[in-house]
C-alpha positions as CSV (number, residue, x, y, z in Angstrom):
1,X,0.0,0.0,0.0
2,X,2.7,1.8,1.0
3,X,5.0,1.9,-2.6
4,X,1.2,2.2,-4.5
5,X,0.5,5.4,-2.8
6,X,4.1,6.9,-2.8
7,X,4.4,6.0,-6.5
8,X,1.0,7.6,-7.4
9,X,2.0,10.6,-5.5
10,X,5.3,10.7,-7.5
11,X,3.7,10.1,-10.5
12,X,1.0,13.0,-10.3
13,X,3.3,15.4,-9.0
14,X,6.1,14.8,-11.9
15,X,3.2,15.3,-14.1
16,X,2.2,18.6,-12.4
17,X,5.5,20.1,-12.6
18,X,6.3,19.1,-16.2
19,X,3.4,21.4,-17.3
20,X,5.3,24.1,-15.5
21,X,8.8,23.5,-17.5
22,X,7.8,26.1,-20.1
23,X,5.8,28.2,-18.1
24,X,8.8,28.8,-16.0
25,X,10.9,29.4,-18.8
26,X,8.7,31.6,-20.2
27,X,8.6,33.5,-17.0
28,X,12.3,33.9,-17.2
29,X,12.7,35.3,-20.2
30,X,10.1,37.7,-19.2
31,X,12.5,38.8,-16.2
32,X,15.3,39.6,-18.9
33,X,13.1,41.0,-21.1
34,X,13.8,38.1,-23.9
35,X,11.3,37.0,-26.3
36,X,10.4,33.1,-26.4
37,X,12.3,32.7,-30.0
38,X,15.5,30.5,-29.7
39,X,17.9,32.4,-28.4
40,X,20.7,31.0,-30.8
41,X,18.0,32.0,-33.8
42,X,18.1,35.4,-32.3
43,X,22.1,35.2,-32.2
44,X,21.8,34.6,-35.7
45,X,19.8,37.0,-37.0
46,X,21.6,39.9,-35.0
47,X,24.8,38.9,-36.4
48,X,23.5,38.7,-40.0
49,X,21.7,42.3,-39.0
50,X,24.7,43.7,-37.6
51,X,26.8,43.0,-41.1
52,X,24.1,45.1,-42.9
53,X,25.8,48.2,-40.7
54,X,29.1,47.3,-41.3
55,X,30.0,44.8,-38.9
56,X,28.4,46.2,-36.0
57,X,26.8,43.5,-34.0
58,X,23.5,43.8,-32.2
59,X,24.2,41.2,-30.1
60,X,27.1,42.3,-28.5
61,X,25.4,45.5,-28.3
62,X,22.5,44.2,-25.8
63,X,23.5,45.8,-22.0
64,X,22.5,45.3,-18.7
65,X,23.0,47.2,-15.2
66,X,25.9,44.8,-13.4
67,X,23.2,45.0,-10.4
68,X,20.6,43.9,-12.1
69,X,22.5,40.9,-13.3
70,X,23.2,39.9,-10.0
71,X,20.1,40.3,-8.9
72,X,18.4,38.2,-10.9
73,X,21.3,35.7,-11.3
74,X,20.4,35.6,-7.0
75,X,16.3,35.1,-7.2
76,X,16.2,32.8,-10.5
77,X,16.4,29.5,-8.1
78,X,14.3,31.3,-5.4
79,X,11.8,32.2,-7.9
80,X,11.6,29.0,-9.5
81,X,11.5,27.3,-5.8
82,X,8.7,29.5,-4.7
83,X,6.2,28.2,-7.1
84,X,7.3,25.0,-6.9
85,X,6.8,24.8,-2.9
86,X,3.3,25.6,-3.1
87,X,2.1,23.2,-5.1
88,X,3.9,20.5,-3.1
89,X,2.7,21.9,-0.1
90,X,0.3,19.0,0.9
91,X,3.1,16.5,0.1
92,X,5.1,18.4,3.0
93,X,2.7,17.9,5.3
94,X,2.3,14.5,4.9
95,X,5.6,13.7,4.3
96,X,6.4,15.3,8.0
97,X,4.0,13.3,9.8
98,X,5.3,10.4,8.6
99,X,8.6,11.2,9.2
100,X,7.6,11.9,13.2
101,X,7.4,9.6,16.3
102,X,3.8,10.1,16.0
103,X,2.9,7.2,13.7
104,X,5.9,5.6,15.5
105,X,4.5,2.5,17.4
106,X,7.7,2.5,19.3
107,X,6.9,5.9,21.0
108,X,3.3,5.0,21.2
109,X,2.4,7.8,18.6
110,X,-1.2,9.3,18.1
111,X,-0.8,8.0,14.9
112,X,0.7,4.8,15.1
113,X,-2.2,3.1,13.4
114,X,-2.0,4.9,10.6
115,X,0.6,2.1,9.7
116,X,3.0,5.0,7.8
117,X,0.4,4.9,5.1
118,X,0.1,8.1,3.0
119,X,-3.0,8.3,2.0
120,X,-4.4,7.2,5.9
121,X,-2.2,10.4,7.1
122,X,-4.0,12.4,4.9
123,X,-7.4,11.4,5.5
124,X,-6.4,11.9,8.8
125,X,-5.4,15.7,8.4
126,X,-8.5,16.4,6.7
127,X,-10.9,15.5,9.5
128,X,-8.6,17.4,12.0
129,X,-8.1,20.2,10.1
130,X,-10.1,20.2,6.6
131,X,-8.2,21.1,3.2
132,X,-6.3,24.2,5.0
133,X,-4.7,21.5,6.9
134,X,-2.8,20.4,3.8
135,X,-1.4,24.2,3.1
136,X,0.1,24.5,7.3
137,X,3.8,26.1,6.8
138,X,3.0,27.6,3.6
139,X,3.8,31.2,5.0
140,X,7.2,30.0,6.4
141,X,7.8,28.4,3.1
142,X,6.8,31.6,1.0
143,X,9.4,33.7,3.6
144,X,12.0,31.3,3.5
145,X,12.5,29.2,0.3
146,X,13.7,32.6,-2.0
147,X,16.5,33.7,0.3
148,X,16.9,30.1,1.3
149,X,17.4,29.3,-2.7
150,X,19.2,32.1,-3.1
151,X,21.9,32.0,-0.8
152,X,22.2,28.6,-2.1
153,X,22.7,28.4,-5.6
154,X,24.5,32.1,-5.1
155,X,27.4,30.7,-2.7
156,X,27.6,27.6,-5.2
157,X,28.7,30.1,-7.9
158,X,30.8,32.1,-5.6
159,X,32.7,28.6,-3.6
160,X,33.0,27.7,-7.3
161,X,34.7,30.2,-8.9
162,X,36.7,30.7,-5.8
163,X,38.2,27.4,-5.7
164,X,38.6,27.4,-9.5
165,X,41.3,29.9,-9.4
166,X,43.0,27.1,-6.6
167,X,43.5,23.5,-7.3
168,X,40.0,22.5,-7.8
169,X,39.0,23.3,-11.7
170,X,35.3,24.0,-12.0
171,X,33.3,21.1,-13.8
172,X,36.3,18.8,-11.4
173,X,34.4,16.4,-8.6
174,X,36.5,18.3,-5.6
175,X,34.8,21.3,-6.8
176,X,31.5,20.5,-7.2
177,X,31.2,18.8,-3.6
178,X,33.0,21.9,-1.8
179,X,30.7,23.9,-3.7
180,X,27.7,22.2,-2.6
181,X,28.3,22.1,0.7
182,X,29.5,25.4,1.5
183,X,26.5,26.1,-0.4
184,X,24.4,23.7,2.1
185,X,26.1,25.0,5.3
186,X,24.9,28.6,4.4
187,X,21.6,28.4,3.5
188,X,20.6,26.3,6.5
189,X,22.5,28.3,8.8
190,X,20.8,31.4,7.9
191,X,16.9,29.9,7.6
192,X,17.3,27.4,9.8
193,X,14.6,29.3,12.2
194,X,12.1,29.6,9.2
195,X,12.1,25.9,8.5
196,X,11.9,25.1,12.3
197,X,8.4,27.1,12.6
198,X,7.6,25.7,9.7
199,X,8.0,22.3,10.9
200,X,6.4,22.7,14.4
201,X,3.7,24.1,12.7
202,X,2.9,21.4,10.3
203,X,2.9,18.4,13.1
204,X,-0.1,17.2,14.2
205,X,0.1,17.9,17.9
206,X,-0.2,14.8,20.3
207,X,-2.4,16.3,23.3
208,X,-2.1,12.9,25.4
209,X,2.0,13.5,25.3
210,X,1.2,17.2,26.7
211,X,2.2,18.5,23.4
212,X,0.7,22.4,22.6
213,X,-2.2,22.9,20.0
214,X,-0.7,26.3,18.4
215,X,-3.1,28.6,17.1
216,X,-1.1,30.5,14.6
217,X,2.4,31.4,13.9
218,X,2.8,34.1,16.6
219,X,2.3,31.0,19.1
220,X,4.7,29.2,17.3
221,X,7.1,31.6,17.8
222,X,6.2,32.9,21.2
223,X,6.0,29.5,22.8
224,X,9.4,28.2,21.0
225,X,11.0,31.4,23.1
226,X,9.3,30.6,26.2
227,X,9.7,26.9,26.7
228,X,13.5,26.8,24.7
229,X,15.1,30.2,24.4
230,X,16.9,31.1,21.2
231,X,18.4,27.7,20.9
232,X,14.7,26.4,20.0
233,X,14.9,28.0,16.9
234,X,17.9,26.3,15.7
235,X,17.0,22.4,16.9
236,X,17.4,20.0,13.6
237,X,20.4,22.1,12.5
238,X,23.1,20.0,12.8
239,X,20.9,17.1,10.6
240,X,20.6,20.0,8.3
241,X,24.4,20.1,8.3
242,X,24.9,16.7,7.5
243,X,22.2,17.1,5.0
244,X,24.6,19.0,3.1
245,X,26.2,16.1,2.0
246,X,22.5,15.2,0.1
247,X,23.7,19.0,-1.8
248,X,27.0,18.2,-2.7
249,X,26.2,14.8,-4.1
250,X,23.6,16.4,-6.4
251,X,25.6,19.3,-7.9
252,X,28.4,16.6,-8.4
253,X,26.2,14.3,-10.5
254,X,24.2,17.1,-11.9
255,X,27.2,18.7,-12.9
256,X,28.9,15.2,-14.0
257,X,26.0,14.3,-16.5
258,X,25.3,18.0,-17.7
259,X,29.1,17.7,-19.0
260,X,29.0,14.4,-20.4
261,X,25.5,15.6,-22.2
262,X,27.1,19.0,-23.4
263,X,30.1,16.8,-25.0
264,X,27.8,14.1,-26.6
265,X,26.0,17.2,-28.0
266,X,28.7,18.8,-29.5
267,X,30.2,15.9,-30.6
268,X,26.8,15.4,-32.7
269,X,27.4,19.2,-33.9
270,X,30.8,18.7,-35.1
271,X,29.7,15.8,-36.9
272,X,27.3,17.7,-38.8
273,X,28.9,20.8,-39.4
274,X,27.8,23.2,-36.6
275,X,29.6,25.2,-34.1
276,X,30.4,23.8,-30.7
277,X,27.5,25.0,-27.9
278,X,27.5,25.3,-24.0
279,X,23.4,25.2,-24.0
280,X,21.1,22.2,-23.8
281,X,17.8,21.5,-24.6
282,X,15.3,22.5,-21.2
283,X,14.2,19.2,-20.9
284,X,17.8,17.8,-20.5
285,X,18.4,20.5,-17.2
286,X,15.0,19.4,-16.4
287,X,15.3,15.4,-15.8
288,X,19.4,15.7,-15.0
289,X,18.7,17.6,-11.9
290,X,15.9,15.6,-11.2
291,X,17.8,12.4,-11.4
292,X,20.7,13.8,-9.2
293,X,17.9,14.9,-6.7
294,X,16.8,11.5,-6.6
295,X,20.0,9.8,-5.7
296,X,21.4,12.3,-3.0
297,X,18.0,12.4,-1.2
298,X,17.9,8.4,-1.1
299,X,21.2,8.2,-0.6
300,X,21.5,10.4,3.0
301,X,17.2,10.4,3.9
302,X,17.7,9.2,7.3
303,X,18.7,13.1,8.3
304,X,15.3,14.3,7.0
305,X,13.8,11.7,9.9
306,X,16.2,13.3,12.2
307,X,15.7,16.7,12.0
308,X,11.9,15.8,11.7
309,X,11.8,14.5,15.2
310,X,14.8,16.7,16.7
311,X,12.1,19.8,15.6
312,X,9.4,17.9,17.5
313,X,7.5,19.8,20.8
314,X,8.6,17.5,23.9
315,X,6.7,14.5,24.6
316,X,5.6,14.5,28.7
317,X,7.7,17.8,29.0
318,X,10.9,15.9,28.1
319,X,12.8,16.0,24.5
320,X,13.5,12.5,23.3
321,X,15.4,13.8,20.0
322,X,18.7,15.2,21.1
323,X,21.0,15.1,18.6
324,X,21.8,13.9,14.9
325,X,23.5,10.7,15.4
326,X,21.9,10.2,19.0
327,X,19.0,10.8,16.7
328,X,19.4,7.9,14.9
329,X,20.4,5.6,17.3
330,X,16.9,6.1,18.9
331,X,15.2,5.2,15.8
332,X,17.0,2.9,14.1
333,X,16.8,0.8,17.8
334,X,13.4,1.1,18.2
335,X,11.7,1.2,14.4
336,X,14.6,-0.1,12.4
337,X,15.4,0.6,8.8
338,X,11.2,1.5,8.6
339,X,11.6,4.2,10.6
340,X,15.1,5.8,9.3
341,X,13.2,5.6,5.6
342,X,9.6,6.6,6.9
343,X,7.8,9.1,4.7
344,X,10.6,8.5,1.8
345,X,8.4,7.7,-1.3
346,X,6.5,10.4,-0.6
347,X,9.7,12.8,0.3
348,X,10.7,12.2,-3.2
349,X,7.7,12.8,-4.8
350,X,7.6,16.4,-3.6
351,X,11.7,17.3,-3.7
352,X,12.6,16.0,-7.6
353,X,10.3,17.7,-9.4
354,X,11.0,20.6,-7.3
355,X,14.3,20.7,-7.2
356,X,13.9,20.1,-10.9
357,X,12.2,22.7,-11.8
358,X,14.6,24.8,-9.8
359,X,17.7,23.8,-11.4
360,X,16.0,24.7,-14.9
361,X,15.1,28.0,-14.0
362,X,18.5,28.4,-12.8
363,X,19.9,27.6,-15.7
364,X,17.9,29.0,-17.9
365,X,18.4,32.5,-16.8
366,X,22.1,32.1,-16.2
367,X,22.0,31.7,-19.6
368,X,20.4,34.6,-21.0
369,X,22.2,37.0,-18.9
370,X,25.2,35.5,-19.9
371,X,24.6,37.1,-23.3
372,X,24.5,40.4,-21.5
373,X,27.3,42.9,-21.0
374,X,27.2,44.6,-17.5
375,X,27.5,48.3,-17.4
């Protein structure tokens, strides 16, 4: 039941954001002010344009503010991530009740019988709280996820260009996963409070383990300051650091099979005559990303369970979750590989075609500006 209704959820959410490939590139090149003719096409006809007035070349004409640039070289993941997160929203809340101890039968959770089923969590929200129940810790999301994105994939470019001027090449595997975690490490560090409101909010609240029924954000906030000072706002952070790891390992395969992609491509160009390109077609940036998603999330998931139940609101006034690895020593003794893994299917459902569309927007607008000349 379990693999059905993660697969399904998969399935229709892949869908969902496929439809939203072009509209999000569309919406891109409406940022730059670009038309939705092939930019190459474009190239093409300015150059031919350009020789008509003596050489001049439109192209190399077309200008931009340097701030400007930056700015929207800094939002075009945020952006992207934005839209992205609120449709997945329901999936989020789902996914982090499975991931708690309350459908753990090991701590006796509210939700135990619920038997980590997807679709029985989410019947379950909606007789508690009705459809709005499936949109909790959207507002945190809508705060968070642009400077979260942004300060991600901006100190990926910056940690890669800095250690390409070192010993680490840019495109090389040393460079990608220092990039990816520096990248990791600051992000989290600076939202880390966002995400943790977010979370607290979202969890069904066990009242027969004392737990709080907050009544809106402000009592999120209020109460995390009352009952665990400052500190409260950053529990889950050091999973979050280890999670970093799940960042690196995607840039380095997203970056390993963009090359290999870009070299089969112009091998295929040289072959018939054309000149070498660094582009790709959309769909390519589309389902590489989403493939390196994938594997990194599968590949370190047992720190999204951690910092799930290191976020949760004491049970019988005592925190059980203290601690990454002490973490997961609790619940890989008392739930096993079920519980390290719980909520993964749908997890995945919700991040890949996220993080997919993402990395195309990303891309995509890196792209454009690149034909730009600051000023």
């Amino acid at each position: 039941m379990l693999r059905v209704s993660a697969f399904s959820f998969f399935i229709i959410t892949l869908c969902i954001s496929a439809t939203l490939v072009e509209a999000t590139a569309v919406s891109a090149r409406a940022a730059v002010g670009i038309s939705s003719k092939d930019p190459r096409r474009q190239s093409k006809r300015f150059i031919r344009g350009g020789a008509n007035r003596g050489g001049a070349s439109v192209a190399a004409a077309k200008t931009m503010p340097a701030q400007q640039i930056k700015i929207l070289n800094l939002l075009s993941g945020g952006a992207a991530g934005t839209i992205a997160s609120c449709i997945t929203n329901p999936l989020e809340v789902i996914k982090t009740q499975l991931q708690s101890s309350s459908t753990s039968k090991a701590a006796h959770g509210e939700l135990a019988a619920a038997g980590g089923h997807p679709m029985t969590i989410a019947q379950r929200i909606f007789e508690t709280d009705g459809l709005k129940g499936f949109w909790k810790g959207l507002r945190p999301t809508l705060i968070g996820v642009i400077p979260a994105r942004s300060i991600y994939f901006f100190s990926y470019e910056q940690s890669k260009k800095a250690l390409g001027k070192s010993l680490l090449p840019e495109g090389s595997v040393g460079n990608a996963l220092l990039s990816g975690f520096a990248a990791g490490i600051a992000s989290n560090t600076l939202t880390n409070p966002i995400w943790m409101v977010k979370t607290r909010m979202q969890l069904m609240a066990d009242q027969s383990a004392g737990q709080a029924v907050y009544k809106n954000y402000g009592d999120v906030v209020s109460s995390i300051m009352k009952d665990e000072g400052v500190g409260g706002f950053y529990r889950g952070l050091s999973a979050s650091y280890w999670g970093c790891t799940e960042g690196a390992i995607q840039f380095l395969v997203y970056e390993k099979i963009k090359t290999r992609m870009l070299n089969r491509n112009n091998a295929q160009r040289e072959f018939e005559g054309l000149p070498p390109t660094n582009q790709l077609p959309k769909s390519t940036y589309f389902f590489s990303a989403a493939f390196a998603k994938g594997l990194a999330s599968i590949l370190t998931y047992p720190h999204e369970v951690a910092r799930t139940r290191m976020r949760e609101q004491a049970r019988s006034g005592v925190f059980k979750y203290n601690g990454m690895w002490g973490t997961i020593g609790v619940v890989a003794k008392e739930e096993g590989r079920s519980g390290l893994y719980a909520g993964m299917g749908v997890h995945l459902s919700k991040v890949v075609p996220n993080s997919a569309i993402m990395f195309l927007a990303y891309e995509v607008v890196n792209s454009w500006l690149s034909g730009f000349k600051a000023v």
